[in-house]
Phi, psi and omega in degrees: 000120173283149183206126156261141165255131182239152159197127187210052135326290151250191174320307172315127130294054176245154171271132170201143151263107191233162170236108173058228169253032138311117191274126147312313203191131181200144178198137205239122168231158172233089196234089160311080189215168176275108155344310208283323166303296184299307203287345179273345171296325205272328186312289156329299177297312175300355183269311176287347155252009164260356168095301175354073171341125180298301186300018162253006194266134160262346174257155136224185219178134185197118185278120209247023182125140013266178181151193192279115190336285189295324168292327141322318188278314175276014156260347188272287156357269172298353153274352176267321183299316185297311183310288184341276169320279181302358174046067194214143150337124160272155178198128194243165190190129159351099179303311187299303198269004153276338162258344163273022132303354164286338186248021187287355167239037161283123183272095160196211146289141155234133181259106160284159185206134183226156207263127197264024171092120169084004182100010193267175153226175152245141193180172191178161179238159202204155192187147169270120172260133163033052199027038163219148199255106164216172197295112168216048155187110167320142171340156179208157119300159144187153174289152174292255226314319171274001157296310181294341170271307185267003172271347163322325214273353181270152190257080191185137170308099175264101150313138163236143189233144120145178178318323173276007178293323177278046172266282186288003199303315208294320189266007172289320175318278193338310218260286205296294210045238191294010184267010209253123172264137192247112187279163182284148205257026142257026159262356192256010178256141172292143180265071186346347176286312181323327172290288186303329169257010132325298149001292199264022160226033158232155222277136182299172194232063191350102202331326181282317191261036179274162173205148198303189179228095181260345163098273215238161175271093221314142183343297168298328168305293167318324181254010124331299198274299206296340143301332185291318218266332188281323148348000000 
């Protein structure tokens, strides 16, 4: 099965093309610019340099939330129009379980994170199970300080992976110390070959109703409603 996987979730962009699980091809920058500029251009090169037809793609693959409101709306987005136009399946998958898959053969817990502003993060925790790498406390919002008290109560090594760990590293330290492992940061961009082959052993999702997973309702949506009701 040829599949592209896209994610501009966050700052990270990446692209990838795999045929079955084989990766063809992939390419990631962690640049601050627009996504929305960038991502149909890096698609169209990478596809003519792995030889890869569009009418020859049977996926699409979308890292679909949580993460930054706009960047999530424009991947999603450009994964519903391809899904569409080509009349080919879609499929989203968790941005957190695509960057704690870099830590998936750490022996602990691994928590990715990304950072939501205000002392909050997105996160969740993930283990290697039975040679299979899931999910074992859902994607969350949550404050980093009641994050960091309840992995206190775990007897277990917490990796943190991705780009906003050094923002909170001090108080993860200060709370954890030595139970907290800081990965090293070429472990901190999620890998867009990892979104795909997560991707292509889950189940599509039907095009029309897919819709992104942003956990909370961006800032301005949320002070909407909250006007209507005061209203």
């Amino acid at each position: 099965m040829k599949a592209l996987a896209i994610d501009t979730s966050n700052q990270i962009m990446g692209v990838a093309v795999i045929d079955g699980t084989t990766i063809l091809g992939e390419y990631i920058t962690n640049l601050s610019k627009n996504h929305s500029v960038r991502l149909m251009p890096a698609i169209s090169d990478l596809m003519k340099e792995v030889g890869v037809e569009p009418k020859q793609l049977e996926r699409i693959i979308v890292a679909h939330g949580p993460g930054s409101y706009t960047g999530v709306r424009i991947g999603v987005t450009i994964a519903k129009t391809l899904a569409w136009t080509l009349n080919i399946p879609i499929v989203g998958v968790s941005s957190l379980e695509v960057l704690a898959r870099n830590g998936q053969h750490f022996n602990g817990v691994v928590s990715p994170l990304f950072d939501a502003r205000r002392g909050q993060v997105y996160t969740g925790l993930y283990k290697m199970n039975s040679d299979k790498f899931q999910s074992i406390n859902e994607d969350q919002i949550i404050m980093l300080k009641d994050w960091v008290a309840e992995l206190k109560q775990q007897d277990e090594k917490v990796l943190f992976v991705g780009n906003d760990v050094p923002i909170h590293e001090s108080v993860i330290k200060e709370v954890l110390q030595d139970q907290a492992i800081i990965a090293s940061p070429s472990l901190f961009n999620p890998r867009p070959s990892e979104l795909a082959i997560i991707g292509i052993e889950k189940e599509p999702q039907e095009v029309h109703a897919f819709a992104p997973n942003y956990i909370r309702l961006a800032e301005a949506e949320a002070k909407w409603i909250e006007a209507q009701k005061q209203g």
